[in-house]
C-alpha positions as CSV (number, residue, x, y, z in Angstrom):
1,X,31.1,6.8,-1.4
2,X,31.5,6.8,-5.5
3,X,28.9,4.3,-7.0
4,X,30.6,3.0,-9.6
5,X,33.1,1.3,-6.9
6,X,30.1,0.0,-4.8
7,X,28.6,-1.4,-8.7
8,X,32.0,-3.1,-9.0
9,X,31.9,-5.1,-6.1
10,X,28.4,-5.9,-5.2
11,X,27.4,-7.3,-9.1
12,X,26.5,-10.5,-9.4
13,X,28.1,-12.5,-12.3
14,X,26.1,-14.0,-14.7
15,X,24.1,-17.5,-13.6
16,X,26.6,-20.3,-15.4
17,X,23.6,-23.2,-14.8
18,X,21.0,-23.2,-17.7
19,X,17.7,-22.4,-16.2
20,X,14.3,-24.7,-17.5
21,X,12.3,-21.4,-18.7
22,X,9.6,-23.0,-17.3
23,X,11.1,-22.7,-13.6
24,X,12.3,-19.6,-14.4
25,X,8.6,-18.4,-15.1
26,X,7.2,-19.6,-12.0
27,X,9.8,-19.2,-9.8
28,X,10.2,-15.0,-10.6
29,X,6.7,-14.6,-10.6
30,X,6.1,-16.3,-7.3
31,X,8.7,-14.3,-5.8
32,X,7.1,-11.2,-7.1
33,X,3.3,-12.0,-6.2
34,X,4.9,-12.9,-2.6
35,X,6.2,-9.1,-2.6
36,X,2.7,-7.7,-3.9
37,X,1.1,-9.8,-0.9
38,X,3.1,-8.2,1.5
39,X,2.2,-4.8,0.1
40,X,-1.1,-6.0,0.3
41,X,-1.6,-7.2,4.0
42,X,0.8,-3.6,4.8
43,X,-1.7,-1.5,3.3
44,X,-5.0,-3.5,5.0
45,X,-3.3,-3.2,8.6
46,X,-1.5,0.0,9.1
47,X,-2.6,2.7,11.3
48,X,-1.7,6.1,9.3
49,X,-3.1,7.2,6.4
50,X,0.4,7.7,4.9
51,X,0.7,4.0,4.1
52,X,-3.4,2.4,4.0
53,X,-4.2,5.2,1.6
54,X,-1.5,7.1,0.4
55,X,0.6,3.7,0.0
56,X,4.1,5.6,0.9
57,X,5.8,2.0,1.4
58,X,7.1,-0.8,-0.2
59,X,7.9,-4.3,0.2
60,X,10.5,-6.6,-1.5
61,X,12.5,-9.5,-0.9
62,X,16.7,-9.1,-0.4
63,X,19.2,-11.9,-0.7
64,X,21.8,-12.6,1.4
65,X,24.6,-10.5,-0.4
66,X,21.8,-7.3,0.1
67,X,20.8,-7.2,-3.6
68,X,17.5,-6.7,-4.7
69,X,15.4,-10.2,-5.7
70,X,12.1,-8.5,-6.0
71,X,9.9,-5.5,-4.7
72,X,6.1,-4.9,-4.7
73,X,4.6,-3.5,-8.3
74,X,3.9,-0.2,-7.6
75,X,6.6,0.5,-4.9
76,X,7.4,4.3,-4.5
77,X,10.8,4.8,-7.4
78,X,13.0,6.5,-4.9
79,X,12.8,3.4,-2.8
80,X,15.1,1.4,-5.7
81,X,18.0,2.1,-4.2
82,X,18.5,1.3,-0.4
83,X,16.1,-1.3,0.8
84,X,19.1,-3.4,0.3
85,X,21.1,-0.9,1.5
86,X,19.8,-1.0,4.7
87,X,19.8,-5.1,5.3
88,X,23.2,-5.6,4.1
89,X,24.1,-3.0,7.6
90,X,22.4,-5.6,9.2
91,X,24.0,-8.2,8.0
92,X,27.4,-6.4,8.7
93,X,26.9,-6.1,12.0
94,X,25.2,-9.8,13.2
95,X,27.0,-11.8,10.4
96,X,24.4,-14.6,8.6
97,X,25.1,-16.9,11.7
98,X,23.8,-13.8,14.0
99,X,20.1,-14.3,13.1
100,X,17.6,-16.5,14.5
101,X,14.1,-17.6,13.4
102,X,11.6,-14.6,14.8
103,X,14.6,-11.7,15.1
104,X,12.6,-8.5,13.8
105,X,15.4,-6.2,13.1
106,X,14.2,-2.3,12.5
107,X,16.5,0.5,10.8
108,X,16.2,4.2,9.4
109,X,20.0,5.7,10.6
110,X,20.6,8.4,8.2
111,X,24.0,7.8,7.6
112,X,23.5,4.5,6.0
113,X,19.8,5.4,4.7
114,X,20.3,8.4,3.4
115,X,16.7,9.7,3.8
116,X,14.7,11.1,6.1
117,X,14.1,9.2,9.1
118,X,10.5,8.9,9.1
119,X,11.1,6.0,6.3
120,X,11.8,3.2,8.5
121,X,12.7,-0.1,7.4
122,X,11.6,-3.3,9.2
123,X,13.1,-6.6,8.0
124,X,13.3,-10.3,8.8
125,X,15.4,-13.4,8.3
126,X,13.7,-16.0,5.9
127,X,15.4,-19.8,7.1
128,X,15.2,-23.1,5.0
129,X,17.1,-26.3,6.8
130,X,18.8,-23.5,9.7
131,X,19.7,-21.2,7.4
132,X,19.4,-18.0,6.4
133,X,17.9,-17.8,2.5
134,X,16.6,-14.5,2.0
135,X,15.5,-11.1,4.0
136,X,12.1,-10.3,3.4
137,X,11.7,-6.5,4.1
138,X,9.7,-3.4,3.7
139,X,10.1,0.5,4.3
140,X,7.0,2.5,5.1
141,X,6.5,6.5,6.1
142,X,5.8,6.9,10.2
143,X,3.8,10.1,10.8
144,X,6.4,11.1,13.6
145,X,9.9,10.0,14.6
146,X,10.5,12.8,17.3
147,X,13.1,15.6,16.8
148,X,12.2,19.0,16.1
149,X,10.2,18.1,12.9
150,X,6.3,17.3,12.7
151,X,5.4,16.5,9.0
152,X,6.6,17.7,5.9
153,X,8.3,21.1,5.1
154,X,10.2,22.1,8.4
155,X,12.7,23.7,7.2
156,X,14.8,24.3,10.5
157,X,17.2,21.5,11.2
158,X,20.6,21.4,10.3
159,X,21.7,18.4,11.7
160,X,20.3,14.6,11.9
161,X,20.1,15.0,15.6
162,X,17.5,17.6,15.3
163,X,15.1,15.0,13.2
164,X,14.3,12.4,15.6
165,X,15.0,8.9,16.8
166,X,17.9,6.9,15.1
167,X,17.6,3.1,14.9
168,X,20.4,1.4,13.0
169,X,19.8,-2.5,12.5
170,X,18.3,-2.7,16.2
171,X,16.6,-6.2,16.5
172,X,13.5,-5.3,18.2
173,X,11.9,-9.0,18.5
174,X,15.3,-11.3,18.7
175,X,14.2,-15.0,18.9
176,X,10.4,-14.1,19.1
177,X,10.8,-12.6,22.0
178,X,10.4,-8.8,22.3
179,X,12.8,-6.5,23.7
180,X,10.6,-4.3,25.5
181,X,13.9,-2.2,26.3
182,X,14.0,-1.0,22.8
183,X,9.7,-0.8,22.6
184,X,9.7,1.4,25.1
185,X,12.4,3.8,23.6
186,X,10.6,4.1,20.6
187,X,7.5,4.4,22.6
188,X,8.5,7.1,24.8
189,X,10.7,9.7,21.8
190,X,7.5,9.8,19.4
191,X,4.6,11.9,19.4
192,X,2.4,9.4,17.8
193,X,3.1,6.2,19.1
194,X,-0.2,4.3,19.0
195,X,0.4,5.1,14.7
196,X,3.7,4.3,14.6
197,X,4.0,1.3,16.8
198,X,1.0,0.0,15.0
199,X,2.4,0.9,11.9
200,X,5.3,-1.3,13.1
201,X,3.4,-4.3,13.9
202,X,1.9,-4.0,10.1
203,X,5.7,-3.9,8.7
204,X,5.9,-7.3,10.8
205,X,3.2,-9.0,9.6
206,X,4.0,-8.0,6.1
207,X,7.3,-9.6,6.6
208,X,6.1,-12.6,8.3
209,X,4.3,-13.2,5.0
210,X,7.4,-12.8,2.5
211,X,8.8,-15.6,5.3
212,X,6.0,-18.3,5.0
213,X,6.0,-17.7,1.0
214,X,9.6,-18.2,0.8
215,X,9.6,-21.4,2.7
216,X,6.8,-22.6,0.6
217,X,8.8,-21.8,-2.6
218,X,11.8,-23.7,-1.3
219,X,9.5,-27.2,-0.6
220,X,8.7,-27.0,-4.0
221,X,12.5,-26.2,-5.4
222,X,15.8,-26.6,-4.2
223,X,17.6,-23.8,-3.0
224,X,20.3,-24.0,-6.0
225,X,17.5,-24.0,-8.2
226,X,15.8,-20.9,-7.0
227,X,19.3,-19.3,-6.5
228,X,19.7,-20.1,-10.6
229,X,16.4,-18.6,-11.3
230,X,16.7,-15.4,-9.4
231,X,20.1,-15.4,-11.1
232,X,18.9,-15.7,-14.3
233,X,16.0,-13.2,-13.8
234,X,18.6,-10.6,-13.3
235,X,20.9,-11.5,-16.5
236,X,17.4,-11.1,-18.4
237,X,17.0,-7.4,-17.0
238,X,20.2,-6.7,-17.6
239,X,20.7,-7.8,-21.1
240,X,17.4,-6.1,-21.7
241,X,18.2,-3.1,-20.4
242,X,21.7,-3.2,-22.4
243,X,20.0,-3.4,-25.6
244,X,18.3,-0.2,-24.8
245,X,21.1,2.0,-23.6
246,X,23.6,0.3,-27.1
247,X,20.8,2.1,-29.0
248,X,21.7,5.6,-27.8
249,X,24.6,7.7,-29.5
250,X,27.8,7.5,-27.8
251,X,29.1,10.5,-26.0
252,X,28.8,13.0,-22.9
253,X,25.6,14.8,-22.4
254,X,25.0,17.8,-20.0
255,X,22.3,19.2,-18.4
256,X,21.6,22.3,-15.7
257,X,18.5,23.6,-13.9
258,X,17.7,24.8,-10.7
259,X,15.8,24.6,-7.1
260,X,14.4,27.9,-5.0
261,X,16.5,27.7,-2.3
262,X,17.1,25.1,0.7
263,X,14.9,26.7,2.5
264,X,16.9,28.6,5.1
265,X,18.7,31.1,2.5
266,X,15.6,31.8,0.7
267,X,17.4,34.2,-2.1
268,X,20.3,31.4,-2.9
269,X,18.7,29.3,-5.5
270,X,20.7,25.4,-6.1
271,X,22.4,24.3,-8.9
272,X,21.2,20.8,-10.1
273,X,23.9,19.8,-12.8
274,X,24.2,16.2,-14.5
275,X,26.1,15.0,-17.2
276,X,25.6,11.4,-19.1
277,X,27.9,9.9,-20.5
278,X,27.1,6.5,-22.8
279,X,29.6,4.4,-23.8
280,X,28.3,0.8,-25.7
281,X,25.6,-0.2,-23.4
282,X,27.1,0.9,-20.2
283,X,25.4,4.4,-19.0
284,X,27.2,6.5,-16.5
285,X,25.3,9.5,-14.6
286,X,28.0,12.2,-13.2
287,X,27.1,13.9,-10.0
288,X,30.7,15.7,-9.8
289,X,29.2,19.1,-10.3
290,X,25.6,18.8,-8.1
291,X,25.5,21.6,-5.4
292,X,27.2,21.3,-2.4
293,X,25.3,20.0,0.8
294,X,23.3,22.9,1.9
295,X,23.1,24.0,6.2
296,X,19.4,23.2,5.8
297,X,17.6,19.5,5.3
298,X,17.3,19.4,1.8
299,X,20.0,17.0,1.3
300,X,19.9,12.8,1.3
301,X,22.8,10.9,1.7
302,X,24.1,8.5,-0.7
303,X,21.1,6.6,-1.6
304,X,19.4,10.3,-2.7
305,X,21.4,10.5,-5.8
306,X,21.5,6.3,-6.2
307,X,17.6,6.0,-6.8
308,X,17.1,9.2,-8.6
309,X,19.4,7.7,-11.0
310,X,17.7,4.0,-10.9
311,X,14.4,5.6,-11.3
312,X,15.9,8.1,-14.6
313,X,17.8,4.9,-15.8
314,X,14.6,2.4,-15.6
315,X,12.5,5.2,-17.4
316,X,14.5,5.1,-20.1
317,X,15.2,1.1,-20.5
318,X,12.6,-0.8,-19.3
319,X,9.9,1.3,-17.3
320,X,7.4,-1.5,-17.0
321,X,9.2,-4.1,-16.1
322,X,9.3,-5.9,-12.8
323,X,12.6,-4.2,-10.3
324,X,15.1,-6.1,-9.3
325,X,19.3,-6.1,-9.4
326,X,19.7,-6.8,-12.3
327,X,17.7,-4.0,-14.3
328,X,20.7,-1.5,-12.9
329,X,24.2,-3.7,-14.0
330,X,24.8,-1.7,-16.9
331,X,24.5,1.7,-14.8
332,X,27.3,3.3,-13.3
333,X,26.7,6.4,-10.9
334,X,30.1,8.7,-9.8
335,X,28.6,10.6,-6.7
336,X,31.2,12.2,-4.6
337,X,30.7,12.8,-0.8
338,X,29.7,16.7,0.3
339,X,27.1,17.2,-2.5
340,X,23.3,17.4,-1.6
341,X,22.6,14.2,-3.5
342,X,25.3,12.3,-1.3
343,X,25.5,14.2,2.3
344,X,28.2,13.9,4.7
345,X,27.2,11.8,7.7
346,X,25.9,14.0,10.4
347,X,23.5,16.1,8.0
348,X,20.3,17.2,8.2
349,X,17.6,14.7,5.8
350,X,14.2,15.5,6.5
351,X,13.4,17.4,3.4
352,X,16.1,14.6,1.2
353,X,13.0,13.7,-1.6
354,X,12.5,17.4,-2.5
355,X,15.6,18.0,-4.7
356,X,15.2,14.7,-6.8
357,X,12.1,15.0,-9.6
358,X,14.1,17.8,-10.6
359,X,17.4,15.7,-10.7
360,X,15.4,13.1,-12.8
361,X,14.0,15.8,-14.9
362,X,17.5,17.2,-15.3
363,X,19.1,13.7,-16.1
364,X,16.6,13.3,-19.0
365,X,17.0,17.2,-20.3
366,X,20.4,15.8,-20.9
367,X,19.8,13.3,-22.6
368,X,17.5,14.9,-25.0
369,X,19.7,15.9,-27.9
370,X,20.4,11.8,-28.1
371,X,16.6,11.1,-28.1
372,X,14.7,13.3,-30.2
373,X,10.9,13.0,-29.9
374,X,11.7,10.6,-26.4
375,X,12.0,12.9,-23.8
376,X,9.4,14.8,-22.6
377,X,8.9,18.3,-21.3
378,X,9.4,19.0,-17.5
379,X,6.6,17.7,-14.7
380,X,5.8,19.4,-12.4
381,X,9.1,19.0,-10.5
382,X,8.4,18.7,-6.8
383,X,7.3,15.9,-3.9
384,X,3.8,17.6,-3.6
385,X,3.5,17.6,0.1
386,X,2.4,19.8,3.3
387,X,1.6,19.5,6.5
388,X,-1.1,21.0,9.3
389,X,-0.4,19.8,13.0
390,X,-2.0,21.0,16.3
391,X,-4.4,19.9,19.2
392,X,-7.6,19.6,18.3
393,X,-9.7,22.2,20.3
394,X,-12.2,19.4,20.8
395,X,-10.7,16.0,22.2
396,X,-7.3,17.8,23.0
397,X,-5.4,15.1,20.8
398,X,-2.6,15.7,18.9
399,X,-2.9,15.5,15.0
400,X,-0.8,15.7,11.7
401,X,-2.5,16.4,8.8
402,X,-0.2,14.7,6.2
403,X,-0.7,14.5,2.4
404,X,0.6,14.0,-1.4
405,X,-1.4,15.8,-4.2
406,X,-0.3,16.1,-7.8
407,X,0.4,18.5,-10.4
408,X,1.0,18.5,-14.0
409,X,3.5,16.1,-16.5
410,X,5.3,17.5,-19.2
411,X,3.8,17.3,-23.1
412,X,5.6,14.4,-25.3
413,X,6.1,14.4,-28.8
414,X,2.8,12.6,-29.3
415,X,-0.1,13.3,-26.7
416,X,-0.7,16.1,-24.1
417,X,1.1,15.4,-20.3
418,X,-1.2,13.8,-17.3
419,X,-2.9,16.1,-15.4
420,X,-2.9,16.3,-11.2
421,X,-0.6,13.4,-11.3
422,X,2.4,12.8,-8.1
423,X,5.9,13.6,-9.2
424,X,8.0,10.8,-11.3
425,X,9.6,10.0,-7.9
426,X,6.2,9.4,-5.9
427,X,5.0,6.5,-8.9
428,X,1.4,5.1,-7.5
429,X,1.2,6.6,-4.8
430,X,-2.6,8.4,-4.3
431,X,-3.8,11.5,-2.2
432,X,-5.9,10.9,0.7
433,X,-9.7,11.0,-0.1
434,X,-11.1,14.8,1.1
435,X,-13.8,12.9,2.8
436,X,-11.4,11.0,5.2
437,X,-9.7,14.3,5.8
438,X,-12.7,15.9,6.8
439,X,-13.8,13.2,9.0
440,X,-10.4,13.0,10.5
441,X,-8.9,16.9,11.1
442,X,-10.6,19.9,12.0
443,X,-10.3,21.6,8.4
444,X,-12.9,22.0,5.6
445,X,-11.6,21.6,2.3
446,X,-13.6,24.2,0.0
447,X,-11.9,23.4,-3.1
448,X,-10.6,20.5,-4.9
449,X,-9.9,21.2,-9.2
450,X,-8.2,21.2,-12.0
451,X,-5.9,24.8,-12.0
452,X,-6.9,26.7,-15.5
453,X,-4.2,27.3,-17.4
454,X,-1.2,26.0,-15.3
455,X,-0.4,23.7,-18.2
456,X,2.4,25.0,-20.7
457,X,1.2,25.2,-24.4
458,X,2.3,23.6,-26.8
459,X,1.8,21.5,-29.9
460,X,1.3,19.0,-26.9
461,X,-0.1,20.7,-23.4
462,X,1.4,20.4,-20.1
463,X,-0.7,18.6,-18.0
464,X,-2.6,20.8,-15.5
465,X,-1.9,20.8,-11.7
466,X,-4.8,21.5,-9.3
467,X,-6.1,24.2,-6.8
468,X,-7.0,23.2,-3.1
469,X,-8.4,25.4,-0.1
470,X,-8.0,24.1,2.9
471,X,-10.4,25.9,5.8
472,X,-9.5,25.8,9.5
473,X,-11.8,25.0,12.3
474,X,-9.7,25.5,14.7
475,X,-6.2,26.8,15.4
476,X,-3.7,25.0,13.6
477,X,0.2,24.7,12.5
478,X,1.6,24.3,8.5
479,X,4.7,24.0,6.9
480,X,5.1,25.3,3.2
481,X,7.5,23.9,1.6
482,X,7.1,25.0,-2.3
483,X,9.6,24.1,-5.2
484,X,10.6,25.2,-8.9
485,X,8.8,28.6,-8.7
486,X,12.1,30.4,-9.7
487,X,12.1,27.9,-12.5
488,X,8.9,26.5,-13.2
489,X,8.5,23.0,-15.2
490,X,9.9,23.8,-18.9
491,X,8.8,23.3,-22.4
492,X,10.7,21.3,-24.5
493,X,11.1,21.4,-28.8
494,X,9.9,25.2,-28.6
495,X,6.9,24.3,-25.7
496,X,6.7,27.0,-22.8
497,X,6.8,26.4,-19.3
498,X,4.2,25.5,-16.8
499,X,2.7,27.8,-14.1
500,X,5.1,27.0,-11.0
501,X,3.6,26.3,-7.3
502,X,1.9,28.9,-5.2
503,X,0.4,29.1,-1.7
504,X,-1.6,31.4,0.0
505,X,-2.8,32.3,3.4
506,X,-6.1,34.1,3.9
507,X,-6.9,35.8,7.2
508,X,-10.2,35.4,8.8
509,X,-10.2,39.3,8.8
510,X,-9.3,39.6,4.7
511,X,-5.6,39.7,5.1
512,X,-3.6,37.5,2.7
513,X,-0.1,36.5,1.8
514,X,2.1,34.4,-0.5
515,X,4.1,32.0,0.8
516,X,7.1,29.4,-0.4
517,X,9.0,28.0,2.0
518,X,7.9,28.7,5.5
519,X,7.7,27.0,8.9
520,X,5.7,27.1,11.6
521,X,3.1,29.2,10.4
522,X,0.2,30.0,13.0
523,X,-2.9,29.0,11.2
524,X,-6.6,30.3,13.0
525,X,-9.6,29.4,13.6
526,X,-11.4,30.6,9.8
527,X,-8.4,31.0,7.8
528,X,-7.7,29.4,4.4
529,X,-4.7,28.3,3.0
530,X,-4.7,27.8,-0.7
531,X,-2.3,25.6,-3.0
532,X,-1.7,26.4,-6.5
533,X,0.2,23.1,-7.9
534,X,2.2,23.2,-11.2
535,X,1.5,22.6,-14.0
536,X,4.3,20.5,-16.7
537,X,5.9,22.2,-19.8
538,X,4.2,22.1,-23.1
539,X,6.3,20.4,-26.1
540,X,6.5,21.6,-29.4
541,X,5.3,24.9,-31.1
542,X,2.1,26.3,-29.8
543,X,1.0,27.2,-33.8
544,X,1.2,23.7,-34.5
545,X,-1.7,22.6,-32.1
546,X,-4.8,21.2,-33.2
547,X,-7.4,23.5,-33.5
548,X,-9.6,21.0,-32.3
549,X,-7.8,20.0,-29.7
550,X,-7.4,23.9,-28.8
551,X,-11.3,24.5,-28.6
552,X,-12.2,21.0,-26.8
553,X,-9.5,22.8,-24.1
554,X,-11.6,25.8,-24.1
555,X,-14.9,24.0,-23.5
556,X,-13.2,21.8,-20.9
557,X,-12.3,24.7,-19.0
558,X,-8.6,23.5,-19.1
559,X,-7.5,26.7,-20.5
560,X,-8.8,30.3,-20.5
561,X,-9.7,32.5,-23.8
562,X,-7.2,34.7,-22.7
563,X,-4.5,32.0,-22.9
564,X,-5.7,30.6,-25.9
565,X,-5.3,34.2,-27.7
566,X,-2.2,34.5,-26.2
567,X,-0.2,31.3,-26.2
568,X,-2.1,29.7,-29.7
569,X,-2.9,33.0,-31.5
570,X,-6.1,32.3,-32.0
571,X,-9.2,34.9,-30.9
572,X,-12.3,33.9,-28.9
573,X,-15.6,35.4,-30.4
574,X,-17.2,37.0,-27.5
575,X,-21.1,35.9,-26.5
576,X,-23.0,38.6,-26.8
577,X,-25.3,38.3,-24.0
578,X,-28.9,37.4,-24.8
């Protein structure tokens, strides 16, 4: 599928009707505070840790055309692009006279989401006077969909069929009534059910609210009216967004970097190549020359390459502003089939996040040259995942030990980058607390810090990623599933690189090993596994650094004395001891 096609004939024109401001105002907010309070009752009624803590979800509301009206503040970026996407399918298939009040409709099919199907969507019709206005929906990360894969980082499928259940547009309550024929199914092909069926009934609920909200909105305005406003919201965002991008030099703007490997050929590293190309106020992003779809699960399908470029595109024009259709008119996305950003149907998704922070990276390295001082240097370039799974040795039940930690951002042009933060595609989404891990999984977690010297220097400093020691109680599973060692986050305007990602396994008996992309790895009883996250490129020359700001480093522990002789030039006295 080519994006720029799919741009041409799902955009909106502009809203003809002049809109009171004043009913503009309250009608877009409304409609967003409706998608933060489905967020909201998600997060306080889901069972896995993935969603209530980590908050890898998010909630919007979708016309009737599948465009985006609204999503929750603080949705995860790479969820921009196909929560639409996957209620328009719907819509396909059942036609707007084939829904009735209470129908529950549940999807993740890879070949129309694109991502891995563990990120299922749940979505419901929203009725005014017997018809259908609106779809309010959310997407949310189950712990377990079947399949050969448990968790993050299995890098051993090669086709969808090895990666679990498949549910495209299935109505699993139709009338209010539920069809226990399709409960069951999920029931019995998951390893986790109590989580994910409960998650499931969260997803409802949360749906259930955009529903009653959107009915209350439409007693207070008429359905035209609100149509206007939602109209006019998205002219707004898109004439906003155009006076950004007409401010950019014309022209055609390249970019290359790389990924390890997909994980099955472990010495074939991937080509991530983008070019820009801005014309007026219209921005196009050129996927013609990504790397080809890879045997392995590190591809997504269409929607892969679609939201890494929403999420580079908003960044640049508007990166606070609330998301909806309009904010993405003026971007136009050429994404030919067989790449690993846009998948053939039939391949393997799992692992479809972990090539895009380095596409969004690689979108703004191109743009660069048309931006001095805008861009900054390289984060720390990967989804910041991993995954322990087992039987606990004590209640013989089954657990996954999912989670998201950070690493470092790059340096900008005027301030150091963020330390231990989630990748640029992961937005607000939060580890889960060490205490609730403890109390939860049979591990100790000995250590929990900032990573000395993992931040590149610069006149700015990379942000520093973190070190972590996990310590088994008892025998136990983990994927590894590391990314940009072979080329760690970079420095930009004469900045150097940050320190890439590392792992390592520790024997109870002293043996140890490095690891980067494993799966399956026997854990025992008294072993540690370390992580080593990355830390982002500096920007600017080292010399130039405050001195200051050089010795406050030193004292903070964020860098070493060797480092700071090294990468600043400038010696250490030694203490003499007393």
């Amino acid at each position: 599928m080519n994006a720029t096609t799919q741009a041409e004939t799902t955009a909106i024109q502009p809203a003809k009707p002049k809109v009171n401001p004043i009913t503009q105002e309250v009608v877009t907010n409304s409609l967003i505070a409706y998608a933060d309070e489905m967020a909201l009752a998600l997060c306080k009624s889901a069972y896995n840790m993935m969603i209530y803590e980590v908050r890898d979800f998010c909630c919007g509301l979708i016309d009737t055309d599948g465009l985006m009206i609204c999503q929750n503040t603080g949705g995860l970026p790479i969820f921009l692009a196909d929560l639409g996407i996957a209620v328009k399918d719907g819509i396909d298939r059942y036609g707007l006279d084939g829904f009735s009040p209470g129908d529950v409709i549940i999807m993740n099919h890879g070949g129309v989401c694109g991502q891995h199907l563990n990120n299922v969507v749940v979505y419901t019709p929203c009725f005014h006077q017997g018809k259908v206005v609106a779809f309010a929906a959310n997407r949310a990360h189950w712990v377990d969909v079947g399949g050969m894969r448990t968790g993050f980082g299995n890098s051993q499928t090669y086709e969808i069929y090895h990666e679990g259940l498949q549910m495209r547009s299935v109505k699993v309550f139709e009338a209010g009534k539920r069809n226990e024929g399709v409960w069951q199914m999920i029931t019995d092909n998951i390893r986790f059910p109590e989580s994910s069926l409960g998650d499931l009934r969260a997803q409802i609920a949360a749906c259930h609210i955009g529903e009653r909200r959107m009915t209350e909105l439409l007693s207070r305005f008429s359905v035209q009216s609100v149509n206007d406003c939602i109209k006019a919201s998205w002219d707004q965002a898109e004439n906003e967004a155009r006076a950004v991008i007409e401010k950019i030099p014309d022209g055609r703007y390249s970019a290359e970097s790389w990924l390890d490997s997909d994980g099955r050929r472990l010495d074939v590293p991937l080509r991530v190549k983008v070019t820009v190309e801005v014309k007026g106020s219209d921005l196009t992003i050129d996927f013609s020359e990504m790397q080809p779809q890879v045997n392995s699960p590190l591809n997504s399908g269409f929607s892969g390459g679609l939201s890494a470029a929403r999420v580079a595109f908003k960044c640049l024009t508007m990166p606070q502003a609330p998301v909806n259709e309009g904010c993405f008119r003026s971007l136009k996305l050429i994404s030919p089939e067989g790449t690993m950003v846009n998948a053939r149907k039939g391949a393997a998704l799992g692992q479809w996040s972990v090539a895009l922070p380095t596409v969004i990276d690689t979108i703004l390295r191109a743009l660069a040259p048309a931006l001095p001082g805008f861009v900054p240097a390289a984060h720390k370039g990967d989804m910041g995942g991993f995954s322990f799974y087992g039987v606990r040795e004590d209640t013989g039940a089954r657990y996954v030990l999912i989670n998201i930690y950070g690493g470092g951002w790059g340096g900008r042009s005027t301030q150091d980058g963020a330390s231990c933060s989630v990748s640029i595609c992961q937005g607000d989404v939060r580890n889960t607390p060490v205490e609730l891990q403890e109390i939860h999984y049979p591990f100790l977690i000995e250590c929990l810090q900032l990573r000395e010297d993992s931040g590149g220097a610069g006149e700015f400093r990379g942000g520093l990623g973190l070190e972590m020691r996990y310590r088994a109680l008892g025998k136990s599973t983990i994927n590894v599933n590391l990314e940009r060692t072979f080329e760690p986050p970079w420095g930009m305007e004469g900045g150097k690189p940050g320190q890439g990602n590392l792992a390592l396994i520790q024997s109870a008996s002293g043996e140890q090993r490095y690891v980067k992309k494993e799966t399956n790895i026997a854990v025992a009883a008294g072993d540690a596994v370390s992580f080593w996250t990355a830390g982002g490129g500096g920007y600017g020359d080292p010399v130039r650094r405050d001195p200051q700001s050089i010795q406050k480093d030193l004292a903070e522990g964020y860098v070493s004395a060797d480092s700071v002789a090294r990468d600043y030039g400038v010696a250490v006295p030694v203490k003499e001891e007393a």
